[in-house]
PyMOL Python script that loads the backbone (N, CA, C, O; Angstrom):
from pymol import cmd

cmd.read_pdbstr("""\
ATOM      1  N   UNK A   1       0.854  -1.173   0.000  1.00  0.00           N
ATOM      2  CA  UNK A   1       0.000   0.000   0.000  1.00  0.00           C
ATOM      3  C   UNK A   1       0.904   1.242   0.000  1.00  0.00           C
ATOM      4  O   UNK A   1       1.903   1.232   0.719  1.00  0.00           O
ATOM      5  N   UNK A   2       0.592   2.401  -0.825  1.00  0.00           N
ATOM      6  CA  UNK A   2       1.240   3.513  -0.735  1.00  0.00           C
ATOM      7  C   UNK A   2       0.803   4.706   0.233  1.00  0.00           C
ATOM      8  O   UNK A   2      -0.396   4.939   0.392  1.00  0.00           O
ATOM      9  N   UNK A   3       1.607   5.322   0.761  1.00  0.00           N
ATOM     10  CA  UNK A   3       1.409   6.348   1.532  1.00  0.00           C
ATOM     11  C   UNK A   3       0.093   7.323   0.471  1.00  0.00           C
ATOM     12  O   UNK A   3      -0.030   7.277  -0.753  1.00  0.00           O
ATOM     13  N   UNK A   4      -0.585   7.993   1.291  1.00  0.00           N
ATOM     14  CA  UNK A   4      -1.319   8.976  -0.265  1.00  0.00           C
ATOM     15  C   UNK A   4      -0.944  10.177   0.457  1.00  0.00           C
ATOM     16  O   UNK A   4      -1.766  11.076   0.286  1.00  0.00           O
ATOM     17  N   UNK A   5       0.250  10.554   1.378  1.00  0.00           N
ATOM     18  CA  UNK A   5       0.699  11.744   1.294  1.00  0.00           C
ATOM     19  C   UNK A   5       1.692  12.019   0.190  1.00  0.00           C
ATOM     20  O   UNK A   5       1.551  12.811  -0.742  1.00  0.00           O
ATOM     21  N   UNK A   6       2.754  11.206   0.460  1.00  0.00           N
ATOM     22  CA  UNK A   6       3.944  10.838  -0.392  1.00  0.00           C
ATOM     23  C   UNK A   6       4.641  10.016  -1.617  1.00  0.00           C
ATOM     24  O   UNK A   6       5.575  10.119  -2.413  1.00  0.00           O
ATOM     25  N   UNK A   7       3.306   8.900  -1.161  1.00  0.00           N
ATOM     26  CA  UNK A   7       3.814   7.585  -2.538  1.00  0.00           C
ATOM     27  C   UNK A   7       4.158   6.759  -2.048  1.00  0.00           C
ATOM     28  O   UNK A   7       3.662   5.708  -2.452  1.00  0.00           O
ATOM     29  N   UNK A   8       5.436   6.614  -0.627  1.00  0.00           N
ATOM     30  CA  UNK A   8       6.228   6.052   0.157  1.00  0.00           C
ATOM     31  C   UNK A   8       4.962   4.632   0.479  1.00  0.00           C
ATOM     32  O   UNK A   8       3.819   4.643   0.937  1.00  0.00           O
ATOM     33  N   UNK A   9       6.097   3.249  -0.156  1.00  0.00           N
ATOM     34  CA  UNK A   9       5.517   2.267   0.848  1.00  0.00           C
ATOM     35  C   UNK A   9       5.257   2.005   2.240  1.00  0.00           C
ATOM     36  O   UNK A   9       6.161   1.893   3.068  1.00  0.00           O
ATOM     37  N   UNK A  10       4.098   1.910   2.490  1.00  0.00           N
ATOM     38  CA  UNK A  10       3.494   1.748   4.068  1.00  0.00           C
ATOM     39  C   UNK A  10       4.204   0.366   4.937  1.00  0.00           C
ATOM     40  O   UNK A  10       3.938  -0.828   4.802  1.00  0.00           O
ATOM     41  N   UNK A  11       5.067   0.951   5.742  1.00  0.00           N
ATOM     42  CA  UNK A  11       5.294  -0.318   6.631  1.00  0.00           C
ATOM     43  C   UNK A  11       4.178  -0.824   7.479  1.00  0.00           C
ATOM     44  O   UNK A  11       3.091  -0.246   7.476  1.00  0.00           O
ATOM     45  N   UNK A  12       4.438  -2.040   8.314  1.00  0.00           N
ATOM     46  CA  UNK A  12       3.312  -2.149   9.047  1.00  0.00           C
ATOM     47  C   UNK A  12       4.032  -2.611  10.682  1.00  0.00           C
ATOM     48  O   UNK A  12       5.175  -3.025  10.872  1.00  0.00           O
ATOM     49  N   UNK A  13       3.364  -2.468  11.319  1.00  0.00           N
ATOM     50  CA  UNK A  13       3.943  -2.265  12.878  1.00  0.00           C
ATOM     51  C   UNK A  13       2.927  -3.253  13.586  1.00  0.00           C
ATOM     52  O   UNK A  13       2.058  -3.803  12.910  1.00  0.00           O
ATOM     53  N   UNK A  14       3.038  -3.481  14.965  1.00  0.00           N
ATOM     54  CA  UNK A  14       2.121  -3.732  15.830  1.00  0.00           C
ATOM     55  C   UNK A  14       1.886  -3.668  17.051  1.00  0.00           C
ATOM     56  O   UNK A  14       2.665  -4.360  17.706  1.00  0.00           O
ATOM     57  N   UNK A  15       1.016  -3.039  17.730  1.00  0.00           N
ATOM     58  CA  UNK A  15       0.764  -2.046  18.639  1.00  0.00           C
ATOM     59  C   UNK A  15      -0.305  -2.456  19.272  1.00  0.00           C
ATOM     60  O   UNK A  15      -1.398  -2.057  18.872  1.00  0.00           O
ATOM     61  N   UNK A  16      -0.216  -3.410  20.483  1.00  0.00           N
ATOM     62  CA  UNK A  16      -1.420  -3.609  21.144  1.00  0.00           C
ATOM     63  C   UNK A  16      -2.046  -4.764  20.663  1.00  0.00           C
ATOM     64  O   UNK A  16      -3.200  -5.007  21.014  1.00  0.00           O
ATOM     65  N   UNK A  17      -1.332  -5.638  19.774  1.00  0.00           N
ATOM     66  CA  UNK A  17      -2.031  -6.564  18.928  1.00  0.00           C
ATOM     67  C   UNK A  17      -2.903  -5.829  17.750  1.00  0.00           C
ATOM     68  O   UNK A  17      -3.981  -6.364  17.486  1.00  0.00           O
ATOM     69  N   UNK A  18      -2.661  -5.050  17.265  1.00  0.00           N
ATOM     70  CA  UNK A  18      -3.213  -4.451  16.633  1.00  0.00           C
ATOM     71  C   UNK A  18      -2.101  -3.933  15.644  1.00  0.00           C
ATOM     72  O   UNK A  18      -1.104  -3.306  15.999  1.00  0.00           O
ATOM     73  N   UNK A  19      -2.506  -4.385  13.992  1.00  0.00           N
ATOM     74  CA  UNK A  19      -1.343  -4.138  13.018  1.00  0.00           C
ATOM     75  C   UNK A  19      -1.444  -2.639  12.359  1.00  0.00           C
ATOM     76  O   UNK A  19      -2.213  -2.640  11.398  1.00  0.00           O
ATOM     77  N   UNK A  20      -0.827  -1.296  12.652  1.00  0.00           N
ATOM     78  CA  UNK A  20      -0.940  -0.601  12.223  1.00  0.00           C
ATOM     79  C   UNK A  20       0.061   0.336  10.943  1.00  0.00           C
ATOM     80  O   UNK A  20       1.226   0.702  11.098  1.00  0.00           O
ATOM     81  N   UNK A  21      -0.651   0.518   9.924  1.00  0.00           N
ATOM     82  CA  UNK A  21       0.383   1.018   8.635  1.00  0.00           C
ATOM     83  C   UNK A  21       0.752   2.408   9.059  1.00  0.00           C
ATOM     84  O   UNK A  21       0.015   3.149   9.710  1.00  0.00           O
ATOM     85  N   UNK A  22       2.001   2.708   8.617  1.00  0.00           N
ATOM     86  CA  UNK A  22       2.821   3.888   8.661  1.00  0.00           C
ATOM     87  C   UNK A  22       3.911   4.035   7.663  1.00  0.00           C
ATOM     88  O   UNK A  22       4.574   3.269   6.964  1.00  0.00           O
ATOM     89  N   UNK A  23       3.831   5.457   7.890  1.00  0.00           N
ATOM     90  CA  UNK A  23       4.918   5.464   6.295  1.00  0.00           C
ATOM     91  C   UNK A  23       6.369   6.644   7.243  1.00  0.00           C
ATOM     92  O   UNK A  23       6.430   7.665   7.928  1.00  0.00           O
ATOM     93  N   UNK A  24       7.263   5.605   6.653  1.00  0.00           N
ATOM     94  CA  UNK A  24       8.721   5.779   7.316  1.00  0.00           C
ATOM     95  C   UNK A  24       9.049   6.995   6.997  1.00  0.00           C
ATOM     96  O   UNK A  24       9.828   7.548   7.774  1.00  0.00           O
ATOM     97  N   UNK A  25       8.731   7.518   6.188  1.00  0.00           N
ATOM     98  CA  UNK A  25       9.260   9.017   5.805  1.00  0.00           C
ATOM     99  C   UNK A  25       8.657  10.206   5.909  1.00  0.00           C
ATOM    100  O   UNK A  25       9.336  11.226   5.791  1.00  0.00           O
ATOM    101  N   UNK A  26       7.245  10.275   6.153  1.00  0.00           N
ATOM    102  CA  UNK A  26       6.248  11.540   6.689  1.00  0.00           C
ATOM    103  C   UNK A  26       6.002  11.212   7.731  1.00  0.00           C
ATOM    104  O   UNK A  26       6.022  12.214   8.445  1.00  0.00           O
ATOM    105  N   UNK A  27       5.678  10.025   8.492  1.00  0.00           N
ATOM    106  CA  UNK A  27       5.526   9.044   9.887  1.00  0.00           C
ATOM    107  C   UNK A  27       4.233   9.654  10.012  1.00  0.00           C
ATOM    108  O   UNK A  27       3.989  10.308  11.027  1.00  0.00           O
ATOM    109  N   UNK A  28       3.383   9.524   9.116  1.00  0.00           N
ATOM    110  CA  UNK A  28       2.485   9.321   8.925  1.00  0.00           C
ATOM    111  C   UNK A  28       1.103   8.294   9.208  1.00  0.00           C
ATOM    112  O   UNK A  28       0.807   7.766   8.136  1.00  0.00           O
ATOM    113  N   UNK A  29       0.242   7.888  10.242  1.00  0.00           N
ATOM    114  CA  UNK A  29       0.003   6.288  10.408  1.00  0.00           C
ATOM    115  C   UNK A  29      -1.591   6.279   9.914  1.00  0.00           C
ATOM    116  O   UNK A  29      -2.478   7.105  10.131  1.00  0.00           O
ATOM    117  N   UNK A  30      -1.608   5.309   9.334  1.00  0.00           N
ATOM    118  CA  UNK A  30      -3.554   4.911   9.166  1.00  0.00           C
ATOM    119  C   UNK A  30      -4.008   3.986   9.791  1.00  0.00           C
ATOM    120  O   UNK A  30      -3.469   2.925   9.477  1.00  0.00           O
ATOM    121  N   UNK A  31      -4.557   3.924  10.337  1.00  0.00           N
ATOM    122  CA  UNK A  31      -5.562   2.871  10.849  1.00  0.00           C
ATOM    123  C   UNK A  31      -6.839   2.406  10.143  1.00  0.00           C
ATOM    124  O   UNK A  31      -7.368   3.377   9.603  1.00  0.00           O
ATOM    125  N   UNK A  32      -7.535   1.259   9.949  1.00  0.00           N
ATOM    126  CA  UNK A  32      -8.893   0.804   9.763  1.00  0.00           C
ATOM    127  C   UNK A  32      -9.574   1.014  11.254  1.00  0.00           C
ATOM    128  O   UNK A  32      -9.234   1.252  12.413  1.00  0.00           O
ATOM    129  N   UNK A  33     -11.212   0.674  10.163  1.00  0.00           N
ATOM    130  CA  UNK A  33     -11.639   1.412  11.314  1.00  0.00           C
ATOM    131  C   UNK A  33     -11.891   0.179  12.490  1.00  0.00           C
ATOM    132  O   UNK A  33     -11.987  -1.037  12.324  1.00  0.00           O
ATOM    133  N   UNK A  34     -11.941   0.792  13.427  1.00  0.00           N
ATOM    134  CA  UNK A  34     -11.826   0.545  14.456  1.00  0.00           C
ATOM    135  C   UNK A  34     -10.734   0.483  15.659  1.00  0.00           C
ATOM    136  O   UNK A  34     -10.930   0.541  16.872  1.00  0.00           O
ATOM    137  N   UNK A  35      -9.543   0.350  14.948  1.00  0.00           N
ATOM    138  CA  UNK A  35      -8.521  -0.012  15.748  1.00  0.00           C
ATOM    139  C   UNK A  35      -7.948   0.824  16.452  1.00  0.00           C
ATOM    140  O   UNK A  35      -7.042   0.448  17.195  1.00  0.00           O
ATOM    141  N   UNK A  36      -8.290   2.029  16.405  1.00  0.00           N
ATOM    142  CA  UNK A  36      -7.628   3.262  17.564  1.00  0.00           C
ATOM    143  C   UNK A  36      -8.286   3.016  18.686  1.00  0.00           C
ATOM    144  O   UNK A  36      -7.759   3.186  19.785  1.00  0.00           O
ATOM    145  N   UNK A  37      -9.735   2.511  18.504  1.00  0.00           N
ATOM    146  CA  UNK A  37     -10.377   2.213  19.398  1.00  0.00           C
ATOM    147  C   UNK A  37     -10.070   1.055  20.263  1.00  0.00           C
ATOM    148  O   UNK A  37     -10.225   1.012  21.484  1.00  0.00           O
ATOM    149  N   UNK A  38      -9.637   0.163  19.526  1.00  0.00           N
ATOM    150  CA  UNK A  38      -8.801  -1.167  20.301  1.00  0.00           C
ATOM    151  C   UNK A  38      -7.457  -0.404  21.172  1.00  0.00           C
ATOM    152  O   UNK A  38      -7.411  -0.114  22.367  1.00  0.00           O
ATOM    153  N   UNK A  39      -6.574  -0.237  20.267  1.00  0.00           N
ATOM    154  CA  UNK A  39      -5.223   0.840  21.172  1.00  0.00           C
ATOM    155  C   UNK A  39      -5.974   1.428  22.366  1.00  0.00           C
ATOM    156  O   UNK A  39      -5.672   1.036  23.493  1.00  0.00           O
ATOM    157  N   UNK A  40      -6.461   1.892  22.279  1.00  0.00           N
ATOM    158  CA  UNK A  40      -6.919   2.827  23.274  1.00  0.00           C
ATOM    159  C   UNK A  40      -7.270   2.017  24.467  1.00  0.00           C
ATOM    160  O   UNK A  40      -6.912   2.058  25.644  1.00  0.00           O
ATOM    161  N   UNK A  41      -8.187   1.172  23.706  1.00  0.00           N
ATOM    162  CA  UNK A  41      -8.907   0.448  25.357  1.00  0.00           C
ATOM    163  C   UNK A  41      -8.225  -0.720  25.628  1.00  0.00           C
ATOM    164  O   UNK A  41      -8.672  -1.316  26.608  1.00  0.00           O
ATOM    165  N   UNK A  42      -6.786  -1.515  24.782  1.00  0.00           N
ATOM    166  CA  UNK A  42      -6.109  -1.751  25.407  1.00  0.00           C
ATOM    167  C   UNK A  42      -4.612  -1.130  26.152  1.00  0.00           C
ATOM    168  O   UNK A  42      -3.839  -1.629  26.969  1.00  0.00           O
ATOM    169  N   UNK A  43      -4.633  -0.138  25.614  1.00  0.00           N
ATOM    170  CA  UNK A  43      -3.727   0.737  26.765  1.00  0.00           C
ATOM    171  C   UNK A  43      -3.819   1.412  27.906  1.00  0.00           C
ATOM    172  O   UNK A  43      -2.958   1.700  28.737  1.00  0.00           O
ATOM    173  N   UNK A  44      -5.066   1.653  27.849  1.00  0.00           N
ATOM    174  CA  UNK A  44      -6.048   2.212  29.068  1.00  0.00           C
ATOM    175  C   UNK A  44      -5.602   0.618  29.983  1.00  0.00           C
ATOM    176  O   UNK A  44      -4.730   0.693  30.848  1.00  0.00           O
ATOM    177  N   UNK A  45      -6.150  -0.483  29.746  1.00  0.00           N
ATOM    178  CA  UNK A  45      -6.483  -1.353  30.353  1.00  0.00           C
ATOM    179  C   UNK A  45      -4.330  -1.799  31.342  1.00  0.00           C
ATOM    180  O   UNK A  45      -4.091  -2.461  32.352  1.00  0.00           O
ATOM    181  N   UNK A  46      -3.764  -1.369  30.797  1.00  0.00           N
ATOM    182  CA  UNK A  46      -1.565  -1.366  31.077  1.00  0.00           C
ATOM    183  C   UNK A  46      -1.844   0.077  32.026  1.00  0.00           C
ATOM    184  O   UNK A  46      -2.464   1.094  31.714  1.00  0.00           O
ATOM    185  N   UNK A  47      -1.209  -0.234  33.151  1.00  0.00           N
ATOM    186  CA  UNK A  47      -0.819   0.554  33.864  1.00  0.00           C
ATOM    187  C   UNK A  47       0.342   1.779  33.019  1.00  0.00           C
ATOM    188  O   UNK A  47       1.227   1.337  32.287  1.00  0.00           O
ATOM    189  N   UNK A  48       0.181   3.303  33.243  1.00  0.00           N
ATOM    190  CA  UNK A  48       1.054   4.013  32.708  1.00  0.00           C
ATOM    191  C   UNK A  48       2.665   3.612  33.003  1.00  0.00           C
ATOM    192  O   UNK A  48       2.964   3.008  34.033  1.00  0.00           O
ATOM    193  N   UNK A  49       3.685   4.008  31.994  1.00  0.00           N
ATOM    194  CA  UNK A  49       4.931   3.511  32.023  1.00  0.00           C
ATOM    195  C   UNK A  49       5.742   4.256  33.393  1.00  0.00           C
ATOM    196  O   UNK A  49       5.335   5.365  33.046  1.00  0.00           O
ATOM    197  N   UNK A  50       6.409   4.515  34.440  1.00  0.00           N
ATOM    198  CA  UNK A  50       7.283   4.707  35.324  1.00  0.00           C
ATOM    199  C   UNK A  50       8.646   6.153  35.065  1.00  0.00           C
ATOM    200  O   UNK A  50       9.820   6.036  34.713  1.00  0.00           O
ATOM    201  N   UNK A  51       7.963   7.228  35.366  1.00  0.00           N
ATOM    202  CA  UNK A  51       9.274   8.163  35.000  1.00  0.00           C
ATOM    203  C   UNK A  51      10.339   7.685  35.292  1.00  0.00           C
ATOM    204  O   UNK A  51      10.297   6.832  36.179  1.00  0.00           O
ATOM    205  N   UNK A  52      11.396   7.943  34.824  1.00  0.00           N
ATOM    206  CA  UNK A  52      12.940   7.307  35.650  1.00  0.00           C
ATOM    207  C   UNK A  52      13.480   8.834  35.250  1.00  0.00           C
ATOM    208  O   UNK A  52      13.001   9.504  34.334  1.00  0.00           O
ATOM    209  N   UNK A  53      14.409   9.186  35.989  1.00  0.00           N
ATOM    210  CA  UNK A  53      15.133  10.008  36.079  1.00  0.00           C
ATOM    211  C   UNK A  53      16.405  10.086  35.373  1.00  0.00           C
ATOM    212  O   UNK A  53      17.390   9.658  35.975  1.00  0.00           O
ATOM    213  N   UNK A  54      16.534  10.496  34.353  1.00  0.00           N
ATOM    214  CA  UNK A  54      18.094  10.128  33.295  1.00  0.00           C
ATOM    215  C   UNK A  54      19.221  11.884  34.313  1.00  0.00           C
ATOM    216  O   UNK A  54      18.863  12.794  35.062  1.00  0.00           O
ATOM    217  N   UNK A  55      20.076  11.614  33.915  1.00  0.00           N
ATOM    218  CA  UNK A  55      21.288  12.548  33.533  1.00  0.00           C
ATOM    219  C   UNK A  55      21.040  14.203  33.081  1.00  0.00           C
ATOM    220  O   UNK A  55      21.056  15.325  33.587  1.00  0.00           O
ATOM    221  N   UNK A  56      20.794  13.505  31.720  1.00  0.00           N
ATOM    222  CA  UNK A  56      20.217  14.855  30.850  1.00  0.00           C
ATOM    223  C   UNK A  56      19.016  15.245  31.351  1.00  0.00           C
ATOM    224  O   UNK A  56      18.669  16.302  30.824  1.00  0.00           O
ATOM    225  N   UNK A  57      18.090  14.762  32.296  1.00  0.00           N
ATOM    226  CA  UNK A  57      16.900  16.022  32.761  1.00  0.00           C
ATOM    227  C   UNK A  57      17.242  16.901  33.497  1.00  0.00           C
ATOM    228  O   UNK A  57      16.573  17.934  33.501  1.00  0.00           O
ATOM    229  N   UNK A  58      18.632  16.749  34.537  1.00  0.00           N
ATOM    230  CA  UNK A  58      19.025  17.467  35.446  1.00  0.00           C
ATOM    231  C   UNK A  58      19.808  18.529  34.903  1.00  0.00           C
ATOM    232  O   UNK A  58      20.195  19.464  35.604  1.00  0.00           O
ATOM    233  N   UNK A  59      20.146  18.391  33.259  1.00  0.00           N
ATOM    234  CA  UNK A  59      21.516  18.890  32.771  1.00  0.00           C
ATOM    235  C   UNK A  59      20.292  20.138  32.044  1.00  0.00           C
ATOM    236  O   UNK A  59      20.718  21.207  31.606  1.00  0.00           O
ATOM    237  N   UNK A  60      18.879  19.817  32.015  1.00  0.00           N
ATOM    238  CA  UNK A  60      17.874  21.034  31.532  1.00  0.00           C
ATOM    239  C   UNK A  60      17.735  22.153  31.863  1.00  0.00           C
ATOM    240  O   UNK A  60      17.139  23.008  31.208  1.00  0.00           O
ATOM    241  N   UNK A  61      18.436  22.356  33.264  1.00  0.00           N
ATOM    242  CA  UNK A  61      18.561  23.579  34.396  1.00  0.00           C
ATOM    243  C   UNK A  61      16.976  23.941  34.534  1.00  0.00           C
ATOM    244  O   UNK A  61      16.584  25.100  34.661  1.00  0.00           O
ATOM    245  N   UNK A  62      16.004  22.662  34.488  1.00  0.00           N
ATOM    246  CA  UNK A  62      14.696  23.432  34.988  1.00  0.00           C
ATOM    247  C   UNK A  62      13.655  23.287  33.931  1.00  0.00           C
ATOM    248  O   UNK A  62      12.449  23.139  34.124  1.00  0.00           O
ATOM    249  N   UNK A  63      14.135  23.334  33.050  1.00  0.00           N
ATOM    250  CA  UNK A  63      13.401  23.380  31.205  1.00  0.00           C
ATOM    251  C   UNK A  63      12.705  22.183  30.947  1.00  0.00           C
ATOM    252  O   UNK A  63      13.369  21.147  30.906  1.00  0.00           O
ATOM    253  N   UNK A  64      11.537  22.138  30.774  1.00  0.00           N
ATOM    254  CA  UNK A  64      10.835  21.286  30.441  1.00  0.00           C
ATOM    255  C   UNK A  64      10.734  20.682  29.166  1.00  0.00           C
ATOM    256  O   UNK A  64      10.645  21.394  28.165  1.00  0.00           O
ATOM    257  N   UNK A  65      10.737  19.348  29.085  1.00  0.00           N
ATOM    258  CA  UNK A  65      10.778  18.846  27.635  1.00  0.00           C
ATOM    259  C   UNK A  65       9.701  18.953  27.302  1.00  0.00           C
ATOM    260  O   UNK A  65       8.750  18.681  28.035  1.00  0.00           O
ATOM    261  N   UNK A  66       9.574  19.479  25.818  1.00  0.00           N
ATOM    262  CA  UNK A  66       7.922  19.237  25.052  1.00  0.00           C
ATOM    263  C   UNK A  66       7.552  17.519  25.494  1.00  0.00           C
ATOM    264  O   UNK A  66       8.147  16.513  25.880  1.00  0.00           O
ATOM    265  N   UNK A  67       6.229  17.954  25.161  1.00  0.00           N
ATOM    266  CA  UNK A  67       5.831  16.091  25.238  1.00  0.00           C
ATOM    267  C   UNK A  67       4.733  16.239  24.274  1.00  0.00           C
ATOM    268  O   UNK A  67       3.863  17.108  24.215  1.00  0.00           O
ATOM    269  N   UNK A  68       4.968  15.118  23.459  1.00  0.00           N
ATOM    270  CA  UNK A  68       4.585  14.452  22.293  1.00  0.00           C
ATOM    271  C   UNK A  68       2.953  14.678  22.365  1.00  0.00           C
ATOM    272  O   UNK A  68       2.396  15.331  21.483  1.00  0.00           O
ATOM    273  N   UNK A  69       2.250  14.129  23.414  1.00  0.00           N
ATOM    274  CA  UNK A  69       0.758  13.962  23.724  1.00  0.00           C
ATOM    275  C   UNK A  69       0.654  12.098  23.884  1.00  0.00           C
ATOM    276  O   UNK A  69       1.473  11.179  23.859  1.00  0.00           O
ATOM    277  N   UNK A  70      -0.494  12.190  24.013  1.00  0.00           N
ATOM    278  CA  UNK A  70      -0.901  10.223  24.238  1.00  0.00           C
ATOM    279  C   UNK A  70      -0.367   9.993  23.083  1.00  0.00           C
ATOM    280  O   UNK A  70       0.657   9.337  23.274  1.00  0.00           O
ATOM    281  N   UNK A  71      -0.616  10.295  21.421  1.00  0.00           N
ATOM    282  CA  UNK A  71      -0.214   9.277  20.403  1.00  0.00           C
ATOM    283  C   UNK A  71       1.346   9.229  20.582  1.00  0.00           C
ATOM    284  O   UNK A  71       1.693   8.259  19.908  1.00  0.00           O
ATOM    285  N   UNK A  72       2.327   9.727  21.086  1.00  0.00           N
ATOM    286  CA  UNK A  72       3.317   9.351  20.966  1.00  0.00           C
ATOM    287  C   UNK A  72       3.550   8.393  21.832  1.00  0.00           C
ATOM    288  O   UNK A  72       4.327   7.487  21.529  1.00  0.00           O
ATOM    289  N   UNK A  73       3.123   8.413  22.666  1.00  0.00           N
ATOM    290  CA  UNK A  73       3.282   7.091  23.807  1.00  0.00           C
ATOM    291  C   UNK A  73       2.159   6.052  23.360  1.00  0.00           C
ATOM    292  O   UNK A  73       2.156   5.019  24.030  1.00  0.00           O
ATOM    293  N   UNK A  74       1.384   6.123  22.539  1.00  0.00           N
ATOM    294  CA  UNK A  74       0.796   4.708  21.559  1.00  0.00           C
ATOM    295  C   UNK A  74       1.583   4.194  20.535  1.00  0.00           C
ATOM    296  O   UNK A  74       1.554   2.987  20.290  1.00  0.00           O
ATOM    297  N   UNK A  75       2.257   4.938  19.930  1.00  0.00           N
ATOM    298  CA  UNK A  75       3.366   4.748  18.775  1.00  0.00           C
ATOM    299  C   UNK A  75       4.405   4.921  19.328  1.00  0.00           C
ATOM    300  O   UNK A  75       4.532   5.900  20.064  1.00  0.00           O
ATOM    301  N   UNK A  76       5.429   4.038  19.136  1.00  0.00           N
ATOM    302  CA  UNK A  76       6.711   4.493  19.420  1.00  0.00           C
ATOM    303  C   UNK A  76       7.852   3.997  18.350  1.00  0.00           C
ATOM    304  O   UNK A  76       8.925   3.457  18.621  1.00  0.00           O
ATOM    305  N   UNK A  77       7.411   4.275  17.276  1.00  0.00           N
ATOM    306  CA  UNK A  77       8.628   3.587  16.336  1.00  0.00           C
ATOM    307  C   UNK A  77       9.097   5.211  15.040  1.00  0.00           C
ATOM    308  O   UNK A  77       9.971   5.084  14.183  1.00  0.00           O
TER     309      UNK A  77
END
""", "prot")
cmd.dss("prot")
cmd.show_as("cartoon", "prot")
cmd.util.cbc("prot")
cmd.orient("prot")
């Protein structure tokens, strides 16, 4: 399947048991329908992941990192 932003062949991933297409070069993702809805209510259902404290947050002098929103922590590739 081709990207219809770019042309770029759609890889495919899997996320939750759930196979989702994305295109490697706009990172771009589609879903059929339903399956955000699956992601969702099986990630809801996983306890959230554990801050850990790296090096470089302390080296921020205070500065907050942007954060992505929920889809980046549903996708991570």
């Amino acid at each position: 399947m081709q990207c219809p932003v770019d042309g770029e062949t759609l890889q495919i991933a899997e996320r939750a048991g759930v196979e989702i297409d994305y295109c490697p070069k706009c990172r771009g993702v589609w879903l059929d329908r339903g399956e955000l809805d699956k992601i969702i209510d099986r990630s809801a259902a996983e306890p959230p992941p554990a801050r850990t404290w790296q090096a470089d947050d302390r080296a921020s002098h205070g500065k907050r990192k942007k954060r992505g929103g929920f889809l980046e922590d549903l996708f991570d590739f």
